[in-house]
C-alpha positions as CSV (number, residue, x, y, z in Angstrom):
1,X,3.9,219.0,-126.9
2,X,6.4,218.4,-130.1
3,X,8.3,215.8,-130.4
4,X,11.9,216.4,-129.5
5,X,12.7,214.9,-132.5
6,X,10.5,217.0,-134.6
7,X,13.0,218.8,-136.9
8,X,14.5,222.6,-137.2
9,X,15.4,223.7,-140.1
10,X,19.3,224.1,-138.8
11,X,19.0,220.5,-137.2
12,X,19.0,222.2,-134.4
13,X,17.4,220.8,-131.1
14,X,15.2,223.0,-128.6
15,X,18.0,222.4,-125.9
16,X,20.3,224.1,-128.3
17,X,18.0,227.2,-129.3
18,X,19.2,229.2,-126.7
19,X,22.7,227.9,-126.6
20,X,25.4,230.8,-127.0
21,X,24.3,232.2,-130.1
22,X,21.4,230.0,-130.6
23,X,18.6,232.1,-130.8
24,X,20.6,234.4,-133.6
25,X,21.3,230.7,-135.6
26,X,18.4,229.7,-135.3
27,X,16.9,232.7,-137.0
28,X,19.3,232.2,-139.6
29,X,19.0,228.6,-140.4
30,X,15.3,229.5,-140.9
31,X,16.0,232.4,-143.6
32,X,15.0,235.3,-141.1
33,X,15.5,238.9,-143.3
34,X,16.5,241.4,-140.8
35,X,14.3,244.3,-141.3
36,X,15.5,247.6,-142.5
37,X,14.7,250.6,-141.7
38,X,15.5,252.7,-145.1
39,X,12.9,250.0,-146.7
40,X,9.6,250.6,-143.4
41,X,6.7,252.5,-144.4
42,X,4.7,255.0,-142.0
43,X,1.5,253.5,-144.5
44,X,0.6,251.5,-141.4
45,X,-0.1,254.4,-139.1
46,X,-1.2,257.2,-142.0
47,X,-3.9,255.0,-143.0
48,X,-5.4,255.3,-139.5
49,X,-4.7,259.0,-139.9
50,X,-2.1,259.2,-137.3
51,X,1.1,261.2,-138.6
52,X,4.3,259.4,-137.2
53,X,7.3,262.0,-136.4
54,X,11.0,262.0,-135.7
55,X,11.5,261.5,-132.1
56,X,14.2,263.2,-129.9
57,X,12.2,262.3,-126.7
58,X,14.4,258.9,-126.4
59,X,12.4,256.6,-124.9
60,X,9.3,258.0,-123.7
61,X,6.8,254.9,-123.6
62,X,3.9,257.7,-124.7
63,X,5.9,258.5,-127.8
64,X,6.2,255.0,-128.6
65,X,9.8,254.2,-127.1
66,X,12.9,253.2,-128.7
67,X,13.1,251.9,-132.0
68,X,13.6,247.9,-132.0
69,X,16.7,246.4,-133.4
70,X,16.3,244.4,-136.6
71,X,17.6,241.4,-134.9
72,X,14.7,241.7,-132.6
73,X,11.7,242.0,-135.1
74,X,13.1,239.0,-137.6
75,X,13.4,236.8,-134.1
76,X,9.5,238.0,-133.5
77,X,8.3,237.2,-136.3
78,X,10.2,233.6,-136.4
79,X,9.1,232.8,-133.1
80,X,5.3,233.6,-133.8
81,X,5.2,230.9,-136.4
82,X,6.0,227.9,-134.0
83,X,4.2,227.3,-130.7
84,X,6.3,226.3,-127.5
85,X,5.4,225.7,-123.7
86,X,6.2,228.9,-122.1
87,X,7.5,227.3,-118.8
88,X,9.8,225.5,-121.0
89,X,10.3,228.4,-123.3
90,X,11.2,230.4,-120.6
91,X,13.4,227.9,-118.5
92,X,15.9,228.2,-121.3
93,X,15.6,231.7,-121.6
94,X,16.4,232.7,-118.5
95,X,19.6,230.0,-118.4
96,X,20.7,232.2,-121.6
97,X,20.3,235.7,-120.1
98,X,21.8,235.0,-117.1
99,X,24.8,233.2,-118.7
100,X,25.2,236.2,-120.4
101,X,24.8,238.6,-117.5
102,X,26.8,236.6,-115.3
103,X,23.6,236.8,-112.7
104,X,22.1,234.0,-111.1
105,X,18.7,234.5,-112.9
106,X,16.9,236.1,-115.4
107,X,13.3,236.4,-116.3
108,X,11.6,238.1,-119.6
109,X,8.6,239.9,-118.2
110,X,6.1,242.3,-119.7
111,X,8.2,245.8,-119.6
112,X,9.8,246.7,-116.2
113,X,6.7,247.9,-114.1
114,X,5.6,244.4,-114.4
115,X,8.8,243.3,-113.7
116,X,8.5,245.1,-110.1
117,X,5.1,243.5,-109.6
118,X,6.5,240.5,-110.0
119,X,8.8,241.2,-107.7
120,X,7.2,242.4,-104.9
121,X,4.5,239.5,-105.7
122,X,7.5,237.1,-104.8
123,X,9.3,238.8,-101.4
124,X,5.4,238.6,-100.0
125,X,4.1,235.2,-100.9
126,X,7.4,233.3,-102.5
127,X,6.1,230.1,-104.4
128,X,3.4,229.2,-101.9
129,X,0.2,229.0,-104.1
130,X,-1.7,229.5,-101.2
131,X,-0.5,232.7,-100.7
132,X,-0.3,233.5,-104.6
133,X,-4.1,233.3,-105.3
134,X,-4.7,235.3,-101.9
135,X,-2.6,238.0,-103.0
136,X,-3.6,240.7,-103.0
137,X,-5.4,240.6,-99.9
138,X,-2.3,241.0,-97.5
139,X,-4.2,239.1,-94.1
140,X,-1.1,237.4,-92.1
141,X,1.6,238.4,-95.2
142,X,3.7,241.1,-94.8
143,X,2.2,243.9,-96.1
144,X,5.6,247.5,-96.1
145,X,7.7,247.7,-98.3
146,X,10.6,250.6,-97.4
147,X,11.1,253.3,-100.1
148,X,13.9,256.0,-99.6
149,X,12.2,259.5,-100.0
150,X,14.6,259.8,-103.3
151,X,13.6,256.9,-104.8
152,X,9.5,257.0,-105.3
153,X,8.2,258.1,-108.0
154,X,5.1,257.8,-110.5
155,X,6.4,254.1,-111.4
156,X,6.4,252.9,-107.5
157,X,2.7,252.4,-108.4
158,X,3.2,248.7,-109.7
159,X,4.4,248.0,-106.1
160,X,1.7,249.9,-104.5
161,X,-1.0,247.9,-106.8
162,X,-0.1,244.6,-104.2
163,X,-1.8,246.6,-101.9
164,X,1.6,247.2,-100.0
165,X,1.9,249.9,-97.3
166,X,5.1,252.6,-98.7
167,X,6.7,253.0,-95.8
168,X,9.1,256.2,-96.7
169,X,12.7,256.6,-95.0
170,X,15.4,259.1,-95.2
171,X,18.2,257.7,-93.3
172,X,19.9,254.8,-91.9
173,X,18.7,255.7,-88.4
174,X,15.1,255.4,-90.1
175,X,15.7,253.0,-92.3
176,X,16.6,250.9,-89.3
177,X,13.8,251.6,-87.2
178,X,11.0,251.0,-90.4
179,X,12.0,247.3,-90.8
180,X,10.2,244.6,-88.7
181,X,8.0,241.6,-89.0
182,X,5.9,243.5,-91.4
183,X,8.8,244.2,-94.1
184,X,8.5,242.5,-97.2
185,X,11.2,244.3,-99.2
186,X,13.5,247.5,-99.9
187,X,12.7,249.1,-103.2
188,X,15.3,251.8,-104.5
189,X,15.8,253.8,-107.7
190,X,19.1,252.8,-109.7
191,X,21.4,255.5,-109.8
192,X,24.5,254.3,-111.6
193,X,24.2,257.2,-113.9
194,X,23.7,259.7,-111.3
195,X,23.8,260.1,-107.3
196,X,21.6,259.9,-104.4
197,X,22.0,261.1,-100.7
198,X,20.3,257.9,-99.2
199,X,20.5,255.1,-102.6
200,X,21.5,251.5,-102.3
201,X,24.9,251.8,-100.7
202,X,23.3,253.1,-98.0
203,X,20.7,250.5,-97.8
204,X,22.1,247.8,-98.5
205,X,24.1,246.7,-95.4
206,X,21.5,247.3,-93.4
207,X,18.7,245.1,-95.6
208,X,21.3,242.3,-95.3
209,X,21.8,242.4,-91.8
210,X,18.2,242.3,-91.6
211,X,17.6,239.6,-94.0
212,X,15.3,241.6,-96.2
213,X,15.3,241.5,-100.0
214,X,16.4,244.7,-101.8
215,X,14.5,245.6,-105.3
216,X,16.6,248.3,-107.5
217,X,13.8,250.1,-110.1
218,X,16.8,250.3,-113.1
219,X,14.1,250.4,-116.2
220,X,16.1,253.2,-118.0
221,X,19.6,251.9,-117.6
222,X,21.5,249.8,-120.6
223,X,23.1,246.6,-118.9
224,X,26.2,246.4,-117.3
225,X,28.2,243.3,-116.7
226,X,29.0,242.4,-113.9
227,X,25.7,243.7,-112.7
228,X,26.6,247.1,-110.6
229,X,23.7,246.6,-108.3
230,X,24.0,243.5,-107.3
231,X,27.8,244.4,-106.3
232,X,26.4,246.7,-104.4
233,X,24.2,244.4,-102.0
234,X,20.4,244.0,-104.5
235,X,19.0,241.1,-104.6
236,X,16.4,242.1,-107.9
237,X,16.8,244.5,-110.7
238,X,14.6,245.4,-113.3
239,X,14.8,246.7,-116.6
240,X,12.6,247.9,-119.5
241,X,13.7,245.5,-122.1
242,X,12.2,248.9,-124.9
243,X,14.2,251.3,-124.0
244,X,18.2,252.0,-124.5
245,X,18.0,247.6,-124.8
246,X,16.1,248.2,-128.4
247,X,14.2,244.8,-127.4
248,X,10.2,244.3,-127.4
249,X,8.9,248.0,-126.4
250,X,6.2,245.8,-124.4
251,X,9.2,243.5,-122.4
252,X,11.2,244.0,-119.6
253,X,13.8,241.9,-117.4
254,X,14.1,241.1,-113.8
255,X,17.3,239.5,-113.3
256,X,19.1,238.6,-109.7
257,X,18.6,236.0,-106.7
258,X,17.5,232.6,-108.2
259,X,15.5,231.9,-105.4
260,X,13.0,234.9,-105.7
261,X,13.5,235.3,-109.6
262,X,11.7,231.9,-109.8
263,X,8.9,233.0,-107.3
264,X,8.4,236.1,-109.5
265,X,8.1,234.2,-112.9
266,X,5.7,231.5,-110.6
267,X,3.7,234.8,-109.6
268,X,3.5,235.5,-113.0
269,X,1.3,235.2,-116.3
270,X,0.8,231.8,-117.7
271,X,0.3,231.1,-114.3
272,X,-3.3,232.3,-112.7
273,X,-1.3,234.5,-109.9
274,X,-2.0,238.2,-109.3
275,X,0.4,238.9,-112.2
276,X,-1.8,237.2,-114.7
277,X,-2.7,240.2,-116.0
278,X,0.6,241.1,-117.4
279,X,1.3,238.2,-119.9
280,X,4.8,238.0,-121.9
281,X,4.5,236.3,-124.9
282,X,6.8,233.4,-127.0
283,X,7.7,236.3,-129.4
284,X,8.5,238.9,-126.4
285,X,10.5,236.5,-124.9
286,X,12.6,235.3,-127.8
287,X,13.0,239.0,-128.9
288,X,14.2,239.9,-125.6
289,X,16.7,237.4,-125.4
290,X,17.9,238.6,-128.6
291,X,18.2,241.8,-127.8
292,X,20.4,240.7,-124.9
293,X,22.5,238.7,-127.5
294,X,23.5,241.3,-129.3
295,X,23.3,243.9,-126.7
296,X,26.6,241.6,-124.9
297,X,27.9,240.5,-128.4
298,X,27.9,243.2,-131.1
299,X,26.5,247.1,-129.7
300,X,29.7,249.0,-128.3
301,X,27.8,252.0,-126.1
302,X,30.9,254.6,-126.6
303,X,30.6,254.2,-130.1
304,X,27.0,255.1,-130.2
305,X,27.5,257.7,-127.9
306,X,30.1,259.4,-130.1
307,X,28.0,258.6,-133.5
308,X,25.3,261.1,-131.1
309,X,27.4,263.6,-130.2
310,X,28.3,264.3,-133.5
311,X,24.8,264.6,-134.4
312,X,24.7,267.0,-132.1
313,X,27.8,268.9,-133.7
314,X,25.5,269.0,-136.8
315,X,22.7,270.2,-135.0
316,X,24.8,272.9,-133.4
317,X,26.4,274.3,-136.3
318,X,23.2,274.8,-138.4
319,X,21.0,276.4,-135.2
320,X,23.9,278.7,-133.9
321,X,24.1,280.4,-137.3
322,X,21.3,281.9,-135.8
323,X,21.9,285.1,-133.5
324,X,20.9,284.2,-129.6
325,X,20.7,280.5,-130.4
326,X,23.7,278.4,-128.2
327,X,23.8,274.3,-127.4
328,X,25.6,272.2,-125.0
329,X,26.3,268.5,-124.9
330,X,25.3,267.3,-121.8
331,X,26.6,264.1,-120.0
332,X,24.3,260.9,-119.1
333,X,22.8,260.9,-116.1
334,X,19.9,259.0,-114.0
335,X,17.0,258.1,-116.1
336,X,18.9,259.1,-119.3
337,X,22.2,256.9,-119.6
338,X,23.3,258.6,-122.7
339,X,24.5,262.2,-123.5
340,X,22.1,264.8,-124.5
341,X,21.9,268.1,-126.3
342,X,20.3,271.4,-124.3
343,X,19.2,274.5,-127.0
344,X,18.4,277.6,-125.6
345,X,18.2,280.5,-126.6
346,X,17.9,284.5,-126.1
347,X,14.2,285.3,-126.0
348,X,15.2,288.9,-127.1
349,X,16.2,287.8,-130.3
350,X,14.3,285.0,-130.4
351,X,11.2,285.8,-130.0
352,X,9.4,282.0,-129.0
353,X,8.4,280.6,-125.9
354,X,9.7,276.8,-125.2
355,X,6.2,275.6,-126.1
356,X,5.7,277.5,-129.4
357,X,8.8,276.0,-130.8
358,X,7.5,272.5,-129.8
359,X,4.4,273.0,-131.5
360,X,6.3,274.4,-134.8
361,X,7.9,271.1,-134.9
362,X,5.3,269.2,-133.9
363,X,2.8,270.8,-136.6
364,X,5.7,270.9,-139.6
365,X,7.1,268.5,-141.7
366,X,8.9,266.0,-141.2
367,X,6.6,266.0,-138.2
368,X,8.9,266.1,-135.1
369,X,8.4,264.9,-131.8
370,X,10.6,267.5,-128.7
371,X,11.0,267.7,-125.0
372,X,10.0,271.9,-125.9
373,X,7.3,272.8,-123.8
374,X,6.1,275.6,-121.8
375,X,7.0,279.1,-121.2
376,X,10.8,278.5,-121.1
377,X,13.9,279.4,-123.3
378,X,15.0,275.8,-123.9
379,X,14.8,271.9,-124.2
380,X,16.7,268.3,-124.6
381,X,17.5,266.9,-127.6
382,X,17.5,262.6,-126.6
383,X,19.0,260.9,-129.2
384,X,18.3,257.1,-128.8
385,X,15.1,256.6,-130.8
386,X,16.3,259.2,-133.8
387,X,17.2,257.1,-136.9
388,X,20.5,257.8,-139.1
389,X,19.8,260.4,-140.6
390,X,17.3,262.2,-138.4
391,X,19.6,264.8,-137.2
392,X,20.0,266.7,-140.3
393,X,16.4,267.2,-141.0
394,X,16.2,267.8,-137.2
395,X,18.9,270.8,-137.9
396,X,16.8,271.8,-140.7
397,X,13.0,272.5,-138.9
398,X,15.2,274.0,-135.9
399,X,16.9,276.9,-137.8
400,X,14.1,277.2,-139.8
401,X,12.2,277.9,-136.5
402,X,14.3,280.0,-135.2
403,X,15.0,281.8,-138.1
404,X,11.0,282.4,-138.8
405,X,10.9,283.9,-135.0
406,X,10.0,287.5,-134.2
407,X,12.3,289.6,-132.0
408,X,11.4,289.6,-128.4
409,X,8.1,288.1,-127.0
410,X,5.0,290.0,-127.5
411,X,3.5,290.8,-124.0
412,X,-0.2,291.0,-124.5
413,X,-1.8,293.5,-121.3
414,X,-4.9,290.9,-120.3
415,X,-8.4,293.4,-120.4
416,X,-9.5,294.3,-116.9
417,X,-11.9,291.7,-115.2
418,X,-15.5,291.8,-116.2
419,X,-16.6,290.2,-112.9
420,X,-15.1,289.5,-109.6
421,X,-14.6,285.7,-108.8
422,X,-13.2,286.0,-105.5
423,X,-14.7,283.7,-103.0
424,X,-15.3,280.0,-102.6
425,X,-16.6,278.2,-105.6
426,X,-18.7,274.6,-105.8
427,X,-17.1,272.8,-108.7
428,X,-18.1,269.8,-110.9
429,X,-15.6,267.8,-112.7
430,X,-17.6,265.9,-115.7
431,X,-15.0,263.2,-117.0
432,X,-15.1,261.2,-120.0
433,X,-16.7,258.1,-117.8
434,X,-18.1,259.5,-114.5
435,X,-18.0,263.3,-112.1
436,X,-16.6,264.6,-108.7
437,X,-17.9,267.2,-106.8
438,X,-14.3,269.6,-106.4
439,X,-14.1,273.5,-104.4
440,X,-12.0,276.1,-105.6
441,X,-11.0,279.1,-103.1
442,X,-9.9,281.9,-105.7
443,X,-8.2,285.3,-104.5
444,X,-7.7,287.8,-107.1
445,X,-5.3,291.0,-107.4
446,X,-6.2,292.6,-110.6
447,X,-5.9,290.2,-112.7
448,X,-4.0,287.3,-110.9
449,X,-5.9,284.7,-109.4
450,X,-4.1,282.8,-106.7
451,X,-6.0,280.4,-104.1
452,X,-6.4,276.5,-103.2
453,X,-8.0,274.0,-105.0
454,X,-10.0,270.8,-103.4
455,X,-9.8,267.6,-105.2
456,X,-12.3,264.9,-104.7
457,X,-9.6,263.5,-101.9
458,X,-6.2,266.0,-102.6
459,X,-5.7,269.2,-102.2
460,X,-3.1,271.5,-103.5
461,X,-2.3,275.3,-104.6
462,X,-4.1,277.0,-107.7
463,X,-2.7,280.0,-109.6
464,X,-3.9,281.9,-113.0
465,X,-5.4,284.7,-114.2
466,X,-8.6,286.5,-115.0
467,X,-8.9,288.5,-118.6
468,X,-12.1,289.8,-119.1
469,X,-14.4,287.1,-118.3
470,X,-11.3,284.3,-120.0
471,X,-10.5,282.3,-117.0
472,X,-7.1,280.3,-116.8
473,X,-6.6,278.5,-113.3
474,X,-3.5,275.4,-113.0
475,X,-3.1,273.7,-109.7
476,X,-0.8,270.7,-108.5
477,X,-2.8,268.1,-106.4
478,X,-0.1,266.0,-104.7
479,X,-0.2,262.4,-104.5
480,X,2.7,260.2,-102.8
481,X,5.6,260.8,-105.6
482,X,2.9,262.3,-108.0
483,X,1.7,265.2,-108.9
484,X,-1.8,265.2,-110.5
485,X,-2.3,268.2,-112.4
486,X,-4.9,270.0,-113.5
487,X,-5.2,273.0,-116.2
488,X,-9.0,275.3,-116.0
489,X,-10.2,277.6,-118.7
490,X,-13.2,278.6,-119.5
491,X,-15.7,281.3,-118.9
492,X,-17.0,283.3,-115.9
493,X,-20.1,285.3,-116.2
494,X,-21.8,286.3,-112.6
495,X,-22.2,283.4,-110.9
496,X,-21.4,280.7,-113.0
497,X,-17.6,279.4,-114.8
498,X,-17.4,276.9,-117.1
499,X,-14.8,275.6,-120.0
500,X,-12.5,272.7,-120.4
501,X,-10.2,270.9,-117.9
502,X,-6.6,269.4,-119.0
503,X,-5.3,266.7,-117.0
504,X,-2.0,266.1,-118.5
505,X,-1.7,262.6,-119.1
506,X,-5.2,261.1,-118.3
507,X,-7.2,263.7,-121.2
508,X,-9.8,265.8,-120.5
509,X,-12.7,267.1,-118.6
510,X,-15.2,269.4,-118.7
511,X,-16.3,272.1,-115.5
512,X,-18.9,273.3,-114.4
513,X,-18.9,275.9,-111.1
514,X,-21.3,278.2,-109.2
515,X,-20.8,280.4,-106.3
516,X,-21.0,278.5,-103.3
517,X,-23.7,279.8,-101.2
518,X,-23.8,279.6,-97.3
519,X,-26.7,277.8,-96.1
């Protein structure tokens, strides 16, 4: 451990770092250069033969998130050339955020998903290291946690991985009749920048009366002092620290009750807990609490949000030239806390689906990154990753696009079906590590295909077509608040189909499939 007399360039002391406006001082008493963006280079990326592109997604973690504030990276790359305890490191960290959050606690954690691990980690086993390293075998722990119908979704999975039972409710009448010994929390989607019919101000008188800890999953929200759910009864919140916050894109926050916010950072990586796994660094947490610093101190949302919408008047003005082409601002709403711009326009004059439009950006240059996708006459511009400056050669590719488009769609009348496929197929699913043995009952009507596809454990409805011997099958296999989806095309030829499978997210497969036979 260093001295405490061991000298900082500013003369400083480690108590003082994060001080009000330490962590910024310190940074400048050691000669940190905040990095610009005119002077960044995409050399890093294109020399690995990966084109970077203008992204009007926002802050899509596949597409890299937001971008991170200047501040942040110079405290980053301060922070990584000294070497702290972390406990200590993060003692003082969290006094800092929650001084300036006015909440009781605060912990840095590795992006918000971890921060609901952590979480749920603490409202089943506290501090007890006994029942830390038994986690996450759930023997004599409680092992529910209560989820409105509303509020699961894909992310609910970093509660689920504590092996917790999701107990779903839709009322107070259920909500009061699902908690009992077995309870170990209330997890609910924040909603300040939208509604709900059964949210937080429904649950939480009822989780108080009970005594049970209320989790609010608020990862795309900007903060908000005083915290508007935990005036509304929550005891945890969490938040991706890479999103509208412009901090780490790996860190996150869970701030709230001091009590369990201690148990989730004991639950937590340094410490050899079930959330060892999800380990935040001295840089992430130095970078975060900047980002916090000047988050409360110098960014003024409404001015962003009107330096936007006028990007969006530039947009407008240049893609409306354009016959059938119209936009609309829209305002910010749940998981988007910001306002957006919608483009649609008239396929009769336009002549491009959604999807082809996305792929014309995608493929052009500058290279840009959309929301366009699918069969559809239109899509969101999100503005909070774009750089100054973006918007105008965003304009640009867009008229150009629409401008370059034929009139009307071109229908193409699919050849009649060389075989029939009717019936019940025995499919195998050959995946990039590993197989499953899937069915697929197919219906045809011409050239429509409709039926039910068999997942390895799901099941869920299949519809496509048949052209020839092209066949194009999608189904949706749900899956608690998911939806696994799955794309088929390929060939059919007596017997036998086979081609390539698209799973959305997790890659690809290949088929194979033969006429099931009765025994």
């Amino acid at each position: 451990m260093a001295s405490k007399k061991h000298p900082v360039r500013s003369g400083m002391g480690r108590r003082d770092v994060f001080s009000a406006g330490g962590a910024a001082a310190l940074l400048a008493a050691a000669g940190a250069t905040p990095v610009s963006a005119s002077s960044a280079s995409p050399d890093v990326y294109l020399r690995l033969g990966v084109r970077p592109f203008i992204n009007t997604t926002a802050t899509l973690t596949i597409n890299g998130g937001s971008r991170t504030l200047p501040e942040v990276i110079s405290a980053i790359e301060q922070a990584s050339q000294f070497h702290v305890n972390i406990d200590e490191l993060m003692e003082k960290a969290s006094e800092r955020v929650a001084e300036l959050l006015k909440v009781e606690w605060a912990i840095v954690t590795s992006g918000a998903a971890a921060a609901l691990s952590h979480a749920t980690a603490a409202c089943i086993a506290g501090a007890d290291p006994e029942k830390m390293q038994q986690l996450p075998d759930l023997r004599r722990l409680k092992n529910q946690v209560i989820m409105p119908r509303e509020s699961r979704d894909v992310y609910d999975h970093a509660t689920r991985g504590l092996g917790v039972e999701i107990v779903e409710v839709n009322s107070v009448a259920e909500l009061e009749s699902a908690i009992g010994p077995k309870t170990a929390m209330i997890q609910v989607l924040g909603v300040h920048f939208g509604s709900a019919k059964f949210g937080l101000a429904e649950v939480a008188p009822v989780a108080k009366k009970a005594g049970v800890p209320v989790l609010v999953d608020a990862a795309a929200d900007y903060l908000i002092v005083p915290n508007p759910y935990i005036a509304l009864g929550a005891d945890l919140v969490a938040y991706s620290g890479g999103k509208i916050l412009r901090g780490p894109q790996t860190a996150g926050l869970l701030v709230g009750r001091k009590d369990l916010v201690r148990a989730a950072w004991a639950n937590s990586a340094p410490h050899h807990a079930f959330g060892r796994p999800m380990k935040v660094s001295k840089e992430e947490i130095v970078g975060m609490v900047v980002a916090v610093e000047t988050f409360i101190n110098k960014r003024d949302m409404k001015a962003e949000f009107r330096e936007w919408e006028s990007w969006y008047a530039h947009i407008t003005e240049a893609v409306t030239q354009v016959a059938g082409v119209k936009t609309a601002v829209r305002p910010p709403q749940r998981g988007g806390p910001f306002p957006t711009l919608l483009v649609s326009w008239d396929q009769k004059q336009v002549g491009l689906t959604a999807g082809e439009v996305g792929h014309q950006l995608l493929e052009g240059e500058p290279r840009i990154m959309s929301h366009a996708s699918g069969g559809g006459n239109s899509f969101l511009i999100r503005p909070a990753a774009m750089r100054p400056g973006d918007y105008k050669a965003v304009a640009t590719r867009l008229a150009q696009v629409f401008r370059g488009a034929p009139k009307g769609l071109k229908k193409r009348v699919p050849a009649p079906p060389s075989v029939e496929i009717a019936g019940r197929w025995d499919v195998t699913v050959h995946y990039e590590s590993g197989s499953a043995e899937h069915q697929l009952f197919l219906a045809t009507k011409g050239n429509k295909v409709t039926g039910t596809h068999l997942g390895w454990a799901l099941q869920g409805d299949l519809e496509g077509t048949i052209d020839h011997d092209d066949v194009s099958f999608q189904s949706s296999l749900p899956t608690g608040p998911q939806r696994l989806s799955y794309a088929f095309s390929g060939k059919a030829t007596g017997d036998t189909m086979s081609g390539e499978l698209r799973l959305g997210e997790y890659g690809r497969a290949r088929w194979t499939a033969k006429r099931h036979v009765q025994a």
